[in-house]
N, C-alpha and C positions, 0 to 999 in steps of 0.2 A: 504494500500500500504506500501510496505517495508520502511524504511527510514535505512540508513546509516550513523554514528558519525565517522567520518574519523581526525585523527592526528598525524601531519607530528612535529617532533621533529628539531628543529632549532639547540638548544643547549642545551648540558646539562653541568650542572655548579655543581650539587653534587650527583653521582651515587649515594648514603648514602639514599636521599631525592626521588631519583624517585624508588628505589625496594621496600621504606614502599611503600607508592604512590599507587605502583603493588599492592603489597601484600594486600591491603585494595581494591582497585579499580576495578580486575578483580571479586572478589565475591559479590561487588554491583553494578556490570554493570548486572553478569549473572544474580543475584536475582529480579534484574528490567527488565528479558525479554530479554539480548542481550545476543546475539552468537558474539563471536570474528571468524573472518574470515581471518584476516593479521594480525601477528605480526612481526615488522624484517625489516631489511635494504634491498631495493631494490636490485634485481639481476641485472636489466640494469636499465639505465634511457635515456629518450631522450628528445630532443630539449630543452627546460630549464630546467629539471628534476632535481634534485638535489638528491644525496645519504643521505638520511634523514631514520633514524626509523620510521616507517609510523602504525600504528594499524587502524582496520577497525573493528569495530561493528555492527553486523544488529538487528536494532528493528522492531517489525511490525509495527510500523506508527513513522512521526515526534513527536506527541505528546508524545508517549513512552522513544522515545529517551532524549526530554525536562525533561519529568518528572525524568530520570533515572539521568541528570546531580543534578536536582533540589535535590534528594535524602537524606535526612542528613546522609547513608554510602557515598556518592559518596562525599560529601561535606566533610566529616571526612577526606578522599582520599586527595582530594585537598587540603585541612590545615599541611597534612603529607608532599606535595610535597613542600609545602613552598618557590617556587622561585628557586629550583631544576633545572628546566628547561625551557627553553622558547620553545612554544609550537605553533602550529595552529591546532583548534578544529574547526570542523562544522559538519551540521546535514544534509544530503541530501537524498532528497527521490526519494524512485527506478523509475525507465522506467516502 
């Protein structure tokens, strides 16, 4: 079953910190099996929505997705972003 890594961006504190971040993290998400499906600020939002940067990755199972954070590029990724940004990351599996 599918699983999705979905992250909605709160703040970011140094644009500098999140495009290494990128620039490391989109070719160890793809190398670990995930397709990016959303990248980008909301066109509408409702009822408590908030205008947040949102990215959406689909891996073929949770366990993929786990292992894709677990990754030492994805981890490289994360030591680049350094507090860059406050973030909410989760892993949910498809319908």
């Amino acid at each position: 079953m599918a699983a999705y890594w979905i992250t909605t961006y709160q703040a970011v504190h140094d644009p500098a910190k999140v495009a290494a971040y990128a620039e490391l993290a989109g070719p160890a998400l793809r190398a670990a099996g995930g397709t990016f499906l959303v990248r980008g600020m909301p066109e509408a939002t409702f009822e408590k929505g908030e205008a947040t940067r949102t990215v959406v990755v689909e891996f073929d199972s949770v366990d993929a997705a786990v292992a894709a954070h677990e990754s030492e590029a994805y981890q490289a990724a994360l030591r680049a972003l350094d507090g860059g940004a406050d973030r909410d990351m989760r892993v949910v599996p498809g319908a």
